[in-house]
C-alpha positions as CSV (number, residue, x, y, z in Angstrom):
1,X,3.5,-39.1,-70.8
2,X,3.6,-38.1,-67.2
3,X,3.1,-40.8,-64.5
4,X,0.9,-38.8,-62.4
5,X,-0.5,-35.5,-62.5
6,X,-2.0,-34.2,-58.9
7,X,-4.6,-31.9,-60.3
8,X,-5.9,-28.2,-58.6
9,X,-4.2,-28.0,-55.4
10,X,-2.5,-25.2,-53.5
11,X,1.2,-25.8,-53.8
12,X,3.2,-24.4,-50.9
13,X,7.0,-25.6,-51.9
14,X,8.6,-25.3,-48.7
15,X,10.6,-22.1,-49.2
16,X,8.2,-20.2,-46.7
17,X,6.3,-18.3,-49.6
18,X,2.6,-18.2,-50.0
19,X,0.9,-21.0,-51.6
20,X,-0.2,-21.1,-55.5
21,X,-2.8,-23.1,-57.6
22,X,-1.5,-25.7,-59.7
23,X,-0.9,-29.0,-61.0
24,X,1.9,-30.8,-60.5
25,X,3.8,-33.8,-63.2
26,X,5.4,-36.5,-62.0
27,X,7.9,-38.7,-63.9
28,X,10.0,-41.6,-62.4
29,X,10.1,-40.4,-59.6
30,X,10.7,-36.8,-59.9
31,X,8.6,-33.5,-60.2
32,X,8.8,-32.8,-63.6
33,X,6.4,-29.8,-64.4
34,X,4.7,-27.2,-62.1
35,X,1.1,-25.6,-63.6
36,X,-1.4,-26.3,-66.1
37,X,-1.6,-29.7,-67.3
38,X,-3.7,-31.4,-69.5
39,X,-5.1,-34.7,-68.3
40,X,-4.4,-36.4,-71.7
41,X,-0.6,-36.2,-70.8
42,X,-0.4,-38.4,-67.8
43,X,-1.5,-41.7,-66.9
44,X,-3.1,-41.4,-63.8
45,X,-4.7,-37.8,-62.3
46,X,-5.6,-37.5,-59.3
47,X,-7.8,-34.5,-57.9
48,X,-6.7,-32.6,-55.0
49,X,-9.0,-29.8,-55.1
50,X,-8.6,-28.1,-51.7
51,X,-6.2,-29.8,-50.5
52,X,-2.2,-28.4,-49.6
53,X,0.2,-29.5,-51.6
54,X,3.5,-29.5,-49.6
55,X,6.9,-31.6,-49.6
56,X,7.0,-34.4,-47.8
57,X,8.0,-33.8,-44.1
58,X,11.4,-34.6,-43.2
59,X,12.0,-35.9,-39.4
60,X,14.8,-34.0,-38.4
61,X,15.6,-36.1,-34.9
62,X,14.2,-39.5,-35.2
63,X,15.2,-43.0,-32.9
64,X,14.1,-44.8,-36.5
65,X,17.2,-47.4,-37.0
66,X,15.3,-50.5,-35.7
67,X,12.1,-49.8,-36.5
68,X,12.6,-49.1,-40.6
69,X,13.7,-52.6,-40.4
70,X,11.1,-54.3,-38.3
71,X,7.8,-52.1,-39.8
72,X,9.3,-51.0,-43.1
73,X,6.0,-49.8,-43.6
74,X,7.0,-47.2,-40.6
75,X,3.3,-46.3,-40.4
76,X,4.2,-43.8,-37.6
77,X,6.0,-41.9,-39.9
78,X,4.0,-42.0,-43.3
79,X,0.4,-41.2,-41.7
80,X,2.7,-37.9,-40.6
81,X,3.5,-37.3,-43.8
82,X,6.9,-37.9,-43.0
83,X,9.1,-39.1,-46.1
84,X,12.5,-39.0,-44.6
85,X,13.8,-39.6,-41.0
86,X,17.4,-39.1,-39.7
87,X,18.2,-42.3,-37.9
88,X,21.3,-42.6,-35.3
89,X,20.7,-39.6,-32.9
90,X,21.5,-38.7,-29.2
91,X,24.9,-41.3,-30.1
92,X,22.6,-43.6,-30.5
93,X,22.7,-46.1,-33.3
94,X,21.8,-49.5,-34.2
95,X,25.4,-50.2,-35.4
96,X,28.1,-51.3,-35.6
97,X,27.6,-54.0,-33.1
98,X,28.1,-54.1,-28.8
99,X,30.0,-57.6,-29.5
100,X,27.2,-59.3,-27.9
101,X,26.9,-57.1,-24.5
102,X,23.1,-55.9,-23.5
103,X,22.9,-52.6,-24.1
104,X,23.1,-50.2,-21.5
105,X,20.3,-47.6,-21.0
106,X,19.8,-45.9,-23.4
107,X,21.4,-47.8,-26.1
108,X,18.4,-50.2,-24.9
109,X,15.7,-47.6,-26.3
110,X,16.7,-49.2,-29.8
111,X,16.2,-53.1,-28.8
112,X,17.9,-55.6,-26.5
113,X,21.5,-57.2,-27.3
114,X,19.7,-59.1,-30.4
115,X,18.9,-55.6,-31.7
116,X,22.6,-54.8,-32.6
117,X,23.3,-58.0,-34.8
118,X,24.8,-55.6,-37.5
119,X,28.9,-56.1,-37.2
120,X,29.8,-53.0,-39.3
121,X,27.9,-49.9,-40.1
122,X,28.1,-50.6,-43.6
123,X,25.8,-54.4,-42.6
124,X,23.0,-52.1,-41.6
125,X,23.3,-49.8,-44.7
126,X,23.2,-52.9,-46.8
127,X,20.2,-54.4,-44.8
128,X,18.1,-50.9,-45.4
129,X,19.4,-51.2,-49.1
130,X,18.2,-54.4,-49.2
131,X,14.8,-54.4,-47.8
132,X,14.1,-50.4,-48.5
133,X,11.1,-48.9,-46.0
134,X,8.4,-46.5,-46.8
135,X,10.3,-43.0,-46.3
136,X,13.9,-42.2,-47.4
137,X,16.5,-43.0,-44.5
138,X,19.6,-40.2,-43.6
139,X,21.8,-42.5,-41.4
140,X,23.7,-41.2,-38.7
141,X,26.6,-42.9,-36.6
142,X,25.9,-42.1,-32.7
143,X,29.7,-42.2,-30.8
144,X,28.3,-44.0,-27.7
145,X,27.3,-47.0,-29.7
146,X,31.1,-47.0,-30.2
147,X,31.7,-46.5,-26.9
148,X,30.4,-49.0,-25.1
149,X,31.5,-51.1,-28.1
150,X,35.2,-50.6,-27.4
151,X,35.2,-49.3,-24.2
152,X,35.7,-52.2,-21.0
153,X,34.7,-49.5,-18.7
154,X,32.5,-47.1,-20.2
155,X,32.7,-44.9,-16.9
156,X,35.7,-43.2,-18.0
157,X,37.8,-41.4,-20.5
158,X,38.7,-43.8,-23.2
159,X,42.7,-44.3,-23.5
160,X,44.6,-43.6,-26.6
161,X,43.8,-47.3,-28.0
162,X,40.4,-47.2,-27.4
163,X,40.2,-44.1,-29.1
164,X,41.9,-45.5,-31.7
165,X,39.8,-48.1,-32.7
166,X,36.9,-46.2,-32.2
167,X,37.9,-43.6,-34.9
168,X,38.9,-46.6,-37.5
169,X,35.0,-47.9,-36.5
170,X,34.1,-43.7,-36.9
171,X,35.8,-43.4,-40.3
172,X,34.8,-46.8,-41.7
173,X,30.8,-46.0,-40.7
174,X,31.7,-42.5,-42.5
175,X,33.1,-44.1,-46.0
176,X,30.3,-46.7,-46.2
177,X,27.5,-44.0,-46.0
178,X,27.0,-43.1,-42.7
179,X,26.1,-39.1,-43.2
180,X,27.3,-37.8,-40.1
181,X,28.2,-38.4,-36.3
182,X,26.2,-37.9,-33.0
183,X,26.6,-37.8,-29.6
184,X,25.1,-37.7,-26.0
185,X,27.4,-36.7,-23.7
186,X,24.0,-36.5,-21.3
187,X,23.6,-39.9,-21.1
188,X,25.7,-42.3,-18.4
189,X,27.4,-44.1,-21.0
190,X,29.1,-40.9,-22.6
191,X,29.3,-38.9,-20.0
192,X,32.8,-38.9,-19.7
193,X,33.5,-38.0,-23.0
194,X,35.3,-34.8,-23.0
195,X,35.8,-32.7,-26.7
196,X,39.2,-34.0,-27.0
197,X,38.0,-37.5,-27.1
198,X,34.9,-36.9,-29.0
199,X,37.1,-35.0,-31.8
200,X,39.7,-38.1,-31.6
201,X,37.0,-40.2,-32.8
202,X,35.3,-38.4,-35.7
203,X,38.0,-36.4,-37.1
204,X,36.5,-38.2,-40.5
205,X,34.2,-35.6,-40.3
206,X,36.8,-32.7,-41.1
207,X,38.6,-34.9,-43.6
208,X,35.4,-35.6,-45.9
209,X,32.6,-33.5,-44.3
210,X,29.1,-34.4,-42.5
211,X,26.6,-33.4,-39.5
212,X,27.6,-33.0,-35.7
213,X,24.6,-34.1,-34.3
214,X,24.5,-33.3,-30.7
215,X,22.5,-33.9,-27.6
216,X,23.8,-31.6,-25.1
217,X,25.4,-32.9,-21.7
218,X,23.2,-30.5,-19.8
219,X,19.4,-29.3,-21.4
220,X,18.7,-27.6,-17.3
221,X,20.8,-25.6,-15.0
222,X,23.8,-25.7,-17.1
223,X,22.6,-25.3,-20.6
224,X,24.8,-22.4,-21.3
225,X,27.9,-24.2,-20.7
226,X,26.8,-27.0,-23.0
227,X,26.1,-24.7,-25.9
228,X,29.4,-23.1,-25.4
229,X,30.8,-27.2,-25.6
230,X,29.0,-27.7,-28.6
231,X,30.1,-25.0,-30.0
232,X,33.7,-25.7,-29.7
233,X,33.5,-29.1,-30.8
234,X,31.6,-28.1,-33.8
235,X,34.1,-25.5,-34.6
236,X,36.9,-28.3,-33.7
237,X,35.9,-30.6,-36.3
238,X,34.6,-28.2,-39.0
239,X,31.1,-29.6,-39.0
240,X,27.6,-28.3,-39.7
241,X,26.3,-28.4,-36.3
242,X,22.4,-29.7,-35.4
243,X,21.3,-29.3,-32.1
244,X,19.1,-31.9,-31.1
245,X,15.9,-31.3,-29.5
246,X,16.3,-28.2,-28.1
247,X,14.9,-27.1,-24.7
248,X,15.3,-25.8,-21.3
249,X,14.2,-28.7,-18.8
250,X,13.5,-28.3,-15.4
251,X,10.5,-25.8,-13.5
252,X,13.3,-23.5,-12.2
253,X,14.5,-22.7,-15.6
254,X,11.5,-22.1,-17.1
255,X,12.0,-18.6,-18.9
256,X,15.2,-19.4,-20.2
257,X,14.8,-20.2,-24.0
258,X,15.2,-16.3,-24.8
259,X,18.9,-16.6,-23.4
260,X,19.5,-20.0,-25.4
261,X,17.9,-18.6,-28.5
262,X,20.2,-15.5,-28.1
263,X,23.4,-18.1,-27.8
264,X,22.4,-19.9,-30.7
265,X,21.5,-17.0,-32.9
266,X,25.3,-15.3,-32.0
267,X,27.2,-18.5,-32.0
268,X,25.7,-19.2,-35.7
269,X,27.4,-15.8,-37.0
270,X,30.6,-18.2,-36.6
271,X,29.2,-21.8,-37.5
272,X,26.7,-23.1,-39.5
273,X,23.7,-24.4,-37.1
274,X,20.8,-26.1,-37.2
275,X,18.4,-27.2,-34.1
276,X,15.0,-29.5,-33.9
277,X,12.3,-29.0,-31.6
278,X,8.9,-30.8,-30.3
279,X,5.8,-29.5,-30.0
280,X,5.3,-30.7,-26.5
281,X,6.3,-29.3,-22.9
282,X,7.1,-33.4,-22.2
283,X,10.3,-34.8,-22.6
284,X,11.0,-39.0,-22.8
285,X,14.1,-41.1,-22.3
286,X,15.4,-43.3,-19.9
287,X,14.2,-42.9,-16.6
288,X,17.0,-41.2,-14.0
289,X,16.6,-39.7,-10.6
290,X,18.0,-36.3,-11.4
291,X,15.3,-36.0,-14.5
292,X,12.4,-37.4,-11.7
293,X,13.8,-34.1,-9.5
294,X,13.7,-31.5,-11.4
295,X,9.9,-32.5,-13.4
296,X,6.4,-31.8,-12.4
297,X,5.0,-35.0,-13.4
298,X,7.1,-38.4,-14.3
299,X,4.8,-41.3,-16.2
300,X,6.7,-44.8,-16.7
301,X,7.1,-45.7,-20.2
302,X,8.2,-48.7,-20.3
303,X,10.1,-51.0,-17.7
304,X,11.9,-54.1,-17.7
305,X,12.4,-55.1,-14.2
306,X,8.4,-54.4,-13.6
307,X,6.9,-54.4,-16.9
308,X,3.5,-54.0,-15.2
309,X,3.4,-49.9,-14.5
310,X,4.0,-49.1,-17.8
311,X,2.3,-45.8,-18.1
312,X,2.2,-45.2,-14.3
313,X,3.4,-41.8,-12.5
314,X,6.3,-42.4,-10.4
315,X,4.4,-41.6,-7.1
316,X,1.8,-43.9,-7.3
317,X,4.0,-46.5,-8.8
318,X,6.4,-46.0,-5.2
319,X,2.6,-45.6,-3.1
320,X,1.8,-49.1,-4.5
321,X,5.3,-50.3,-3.4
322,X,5.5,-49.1,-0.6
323,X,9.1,-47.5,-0.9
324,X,10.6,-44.1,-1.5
325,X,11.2,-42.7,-5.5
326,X,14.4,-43.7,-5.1
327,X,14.1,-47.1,-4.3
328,X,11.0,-47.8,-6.8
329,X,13.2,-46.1,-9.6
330,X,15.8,-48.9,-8.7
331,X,13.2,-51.6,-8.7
332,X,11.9,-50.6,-12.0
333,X,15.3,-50.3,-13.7
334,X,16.6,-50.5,-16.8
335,X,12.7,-48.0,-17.9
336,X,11.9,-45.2,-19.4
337,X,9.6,-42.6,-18.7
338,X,7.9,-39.3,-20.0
339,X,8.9,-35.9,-18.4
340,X,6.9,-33.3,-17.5
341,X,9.7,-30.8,-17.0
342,X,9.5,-28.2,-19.4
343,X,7.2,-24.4,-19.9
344,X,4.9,-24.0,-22.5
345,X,5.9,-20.7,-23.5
346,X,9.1,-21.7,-23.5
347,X,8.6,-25.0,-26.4
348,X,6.7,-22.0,-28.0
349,X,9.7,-19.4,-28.3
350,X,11.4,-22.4,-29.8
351,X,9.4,-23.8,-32.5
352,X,8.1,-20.4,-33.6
353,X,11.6,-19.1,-34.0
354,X,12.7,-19.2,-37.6
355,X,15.7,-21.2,-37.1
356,X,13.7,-24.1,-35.6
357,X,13.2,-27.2,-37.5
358,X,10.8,-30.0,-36.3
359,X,11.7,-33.4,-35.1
360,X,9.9,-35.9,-33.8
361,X,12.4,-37.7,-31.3
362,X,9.7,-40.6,-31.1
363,X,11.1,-43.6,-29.4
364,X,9.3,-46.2,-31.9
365,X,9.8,-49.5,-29.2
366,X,8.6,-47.9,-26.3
367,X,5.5,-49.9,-24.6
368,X,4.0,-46.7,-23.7
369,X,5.6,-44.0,-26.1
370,X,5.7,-40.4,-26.3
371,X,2.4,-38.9,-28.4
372,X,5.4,-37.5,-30.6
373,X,6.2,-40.7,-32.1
374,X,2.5,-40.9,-33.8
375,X,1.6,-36.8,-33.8
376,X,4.5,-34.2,-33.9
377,X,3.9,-33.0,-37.6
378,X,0.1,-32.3,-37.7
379,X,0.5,-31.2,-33.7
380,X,2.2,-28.4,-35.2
381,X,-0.5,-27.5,-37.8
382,X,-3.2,-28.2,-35.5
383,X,-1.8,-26.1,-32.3
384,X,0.9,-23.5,-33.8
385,X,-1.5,-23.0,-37.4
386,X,-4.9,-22.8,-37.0
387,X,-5.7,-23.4,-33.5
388,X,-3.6,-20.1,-31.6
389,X,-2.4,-19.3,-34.4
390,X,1.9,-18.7,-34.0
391,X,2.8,-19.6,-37.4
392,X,1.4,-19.6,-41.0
393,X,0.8,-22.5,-42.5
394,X,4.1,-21.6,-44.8
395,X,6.2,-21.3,-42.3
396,X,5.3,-24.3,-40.6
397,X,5.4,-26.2,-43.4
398,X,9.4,-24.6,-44.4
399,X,10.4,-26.0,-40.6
400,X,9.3,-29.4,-42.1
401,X,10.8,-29.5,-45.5
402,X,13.5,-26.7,-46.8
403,X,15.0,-26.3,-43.8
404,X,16.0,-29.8,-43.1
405,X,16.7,-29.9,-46.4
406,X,19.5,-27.1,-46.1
407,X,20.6,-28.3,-42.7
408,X,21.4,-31.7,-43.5
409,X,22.8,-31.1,-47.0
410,X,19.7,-33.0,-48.6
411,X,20.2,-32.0,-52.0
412,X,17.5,-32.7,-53.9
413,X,14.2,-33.2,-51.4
414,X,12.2,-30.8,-49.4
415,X,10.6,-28.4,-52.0
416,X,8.4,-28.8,-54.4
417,X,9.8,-28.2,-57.6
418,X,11.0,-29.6,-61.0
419,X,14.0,-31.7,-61.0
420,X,13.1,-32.4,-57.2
421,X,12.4,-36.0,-56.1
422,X,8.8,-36.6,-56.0
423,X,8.2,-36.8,-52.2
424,X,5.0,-34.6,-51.5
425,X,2.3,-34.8,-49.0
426,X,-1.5,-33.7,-49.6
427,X,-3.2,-32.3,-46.9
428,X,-6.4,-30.6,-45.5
429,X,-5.3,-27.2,-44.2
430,X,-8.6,-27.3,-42.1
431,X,-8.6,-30.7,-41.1
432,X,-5.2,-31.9,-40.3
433,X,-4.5,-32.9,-36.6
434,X,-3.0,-35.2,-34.4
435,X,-4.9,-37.3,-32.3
436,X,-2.6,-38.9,-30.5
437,X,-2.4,-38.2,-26.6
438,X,-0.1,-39.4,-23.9
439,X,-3.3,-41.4,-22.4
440,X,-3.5,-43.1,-25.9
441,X,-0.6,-42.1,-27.5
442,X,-0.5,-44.3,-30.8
443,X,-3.3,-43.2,-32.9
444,X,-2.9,-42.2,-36.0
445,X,-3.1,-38.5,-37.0
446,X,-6.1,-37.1,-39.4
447,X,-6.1,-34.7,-42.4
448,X,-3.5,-36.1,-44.5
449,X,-4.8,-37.5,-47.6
450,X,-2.0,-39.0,-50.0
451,X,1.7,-38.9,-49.1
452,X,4.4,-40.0,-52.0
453,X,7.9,-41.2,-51.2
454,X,9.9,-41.1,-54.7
455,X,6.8,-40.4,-56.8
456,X,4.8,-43.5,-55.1
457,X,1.9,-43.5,-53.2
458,X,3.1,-44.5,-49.4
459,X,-0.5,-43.1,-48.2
460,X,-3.4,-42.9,-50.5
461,X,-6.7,-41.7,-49.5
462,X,-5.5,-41.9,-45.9
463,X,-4.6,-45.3,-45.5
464,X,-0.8,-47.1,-45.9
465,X,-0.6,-48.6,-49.2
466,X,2.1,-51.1,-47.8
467,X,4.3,-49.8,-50.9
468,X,8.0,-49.2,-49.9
469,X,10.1,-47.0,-52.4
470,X,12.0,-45.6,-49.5
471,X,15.9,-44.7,-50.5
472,X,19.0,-44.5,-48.3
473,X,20.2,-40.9,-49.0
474,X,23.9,-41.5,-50.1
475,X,27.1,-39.4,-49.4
476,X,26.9,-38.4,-53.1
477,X,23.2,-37.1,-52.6
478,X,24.7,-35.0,-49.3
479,X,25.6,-31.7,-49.9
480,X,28.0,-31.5,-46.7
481,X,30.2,-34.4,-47.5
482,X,33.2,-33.4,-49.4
483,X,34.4,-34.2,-52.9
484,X,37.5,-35.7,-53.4
């Protein structure tokens, strides 16, 4: 006797082929039969007549540590259809521990020194195993958490001590479950990480496998050059390498993402590589002069030191100052803000190309967030689908699920099959679309009907069910971590 059979909808497992009629069994937790099933066998049917049946969306590049924790209902996520997130990107993670120092920007993006109360990596793997959220959690260790951890001046290349005990803190994360590394040389606090350092630290990752997860010093003028780094580095430390929201930034490079896509496409003849991608021509992160410079439009997110012009452009916050950029960019600090920076046609070339994989890189704490955090996955059905139309709905839908899948070693999720865990979401072809907009940029997308993390409803009907079978995806369930 089947748990639940979702009756008469058009499966479209993830692999990019067209869609098929069918039912589909599931059994604790797993798929357990694909086609026609009698209603006698299971103990609940549900019909989904006209509706898609896909796997459940995997978030490829997600700033989800904290907020699995805080809202384990993640209801960002799940009304996305998202069932798994990779946590811990841009070298950015919630753990281990800064000692008790505030954060610098943009290790503040996560929380303030409170935030980072786990002492070991393997605390915070024990705290999502203990209080499990909606969606399945890949957890990975970002290198500039460890740097301003054991770094006194984080302005600088580390010396061989501090290197040191950042690579036990890198291979400890590693053991207890942490499925990779990432970094952000781009951001102040990294910045003077060179390769040799960065490899120092997470030689783990040749010795028992995982992700390189990298955001790249440079995403504008010198994007080239940081390819070519990450390259090297990947190559270095024998890693599968994922590119984190790839893009060209900055109005005199618009026109670049053929060149970049050409790099990639050569580079991965050599390595094995993966790269995420928005839907939007906005970026968001901390807000910096150089990023203000080079960007059409800059809109506050967030700010500490005047909280009030959240959601404010930059020139009308420094108007209503009375001061220069510069200088209101000061007074605001430590903030974040939304970039305007990128080409449309650009952020096209990129998430139509069939190497792409989508990722949300939503910034869940943000006062004023990024419409990504709340509409990336149905953006892409709405806009790239139906609406232009630059991808068929299986193709969209493979950027989501098998891809991931295969990037991040995810063994058993991301296709609908039997024998796969049961994460699937059920949703309107013709109605799915996000809603959220960077004037209101938290409502909740439409179309999705019912969403199932591990074989249980998360979304049913289209509202949170406030159930929370979430699993932390284990270096035994990781197809890049080594056996020994």
């Amino acid at each position: 006797m089947y748990d639940l059979v979702l009756r008469g909808g058009d499966v479209i497992d993830g692999t990019g082929a067209p869609g098929y009629t069918a039912d589909v069994a599931i059994l604790d937790g797993r798929i357990c039969e694909i086609g026609r099933i009698h209603a006698n066998q299971a103990r609940e049917v549900v019909d989904v007549n006209g509706l898609i049946v896909a796997p459940g969306f995997i978030d490829s590049h997600s700033h989800d540590d904290r907020y699995v924790l805080l809202e384990p209902d993640v209801p960002a996520k799940v009304t996305q259809g998202v069932t798994t997130t990779v946590t811990g990107n841009c070298g950015i993670s919630i753990a281990p521990g800064l000692h008790g120092r505030s954060p610098p920007p943009p290790l503040d993006i996560l929380g303030d020194s409170a935030a980072y109360q786990f002492t070991t990596f393997s605390e915070y793997l024990e705290a999502i195993d203990a209080s499990p959220p909606s969606v399945n959690v890949y957890p990975l260790l970002g290198l500039t958490t460890l740097r301003v951890r054991e770094l006194e001046h984080i302005e600088r290349s580390a010396t061989a001590a501090e290197i040191e005990r950042m690579r036990d803190e890198c291979d400890a994360a590693l053991v207890a479950g942490a499925l990779g590394v990432s970094i952000g040389t781009f951001y102040p606090p990294a910045a003077a990480a060179d390769n040799r350092e960065i490899a120092s630290v997470a030689r783990g990752l040749r010795e028992i496998g995982g992700v390189l997860a990298v955001h790249l010093r440079d995403e504008a003028d010198g994007i080239i050059e940081s390819l070519d780094e990450a390259y090297a580095l990947s190559k270095a430390l024998g890693s599968r390498l994922v590119l984190s929201h790839h893009k060209v930034a900055g109005v005199k490079n618009h026109g670049r993402a053929a060149e970049t896509l050409r790099s990639i496409t050569s580079a991965s003849n050599a390595i094995g590589i993966g790269f995420d991608v928005y839907p939007y021509a906005a970026s968001s992160t901390m807000l910096r002069a150089k990023n203000v410079a080079i960007s059409a439009k800059t809109v506050v997110t967030w700010s500490q030191g005047l909280p009030n012009y959240a959601g404010w452009e930059i020139n009308a916050i420094a108007a209503d100052l009375g001061c220069g950029i510069a200088d209101a960019i000061a007074r605001l600090a430590p903030a974040g803000a939304t970039y305007h920076s990128m080409s449309q046609d650009d952020v096209d070339a990129i998430v139509c190309d069939s190497g792409s994989m989508i990722g949300s890189d939503g910034l869940p704490h943000d006062r004023c967030p990024h419409p990504r955090l709340w509409g990336t996955f149905p953006r892409i059905f709405r806009l790239y689908v139906r609406e232009r139309p630059l991808l068929t709905l299986a193709q969209a839908i493979r950027k989501m699920t098998v891809l991931p899948a295969e990037r991040f070693g995810i063994a058993d999720r991301g296709r609908i099959g039997c024998g796969m865990r049961a994460d699937v979401c059920v949703f309107d072809a013709n109605g799915i679309a996000d809603r959220a907009t960077f004037e209101l940029p938290t409502q909740p997308a439409i179309g999705i009907r019912h969403v199932l993390c591990n074989g249980q409803f998360v979304l049913r009907d289209a509202a949170p069910t406030g159930v929370r079978p979430g699993k932390r995806i284990t270096p035994l369930e990781c197809t890049l971590r080594r056996r020994t």
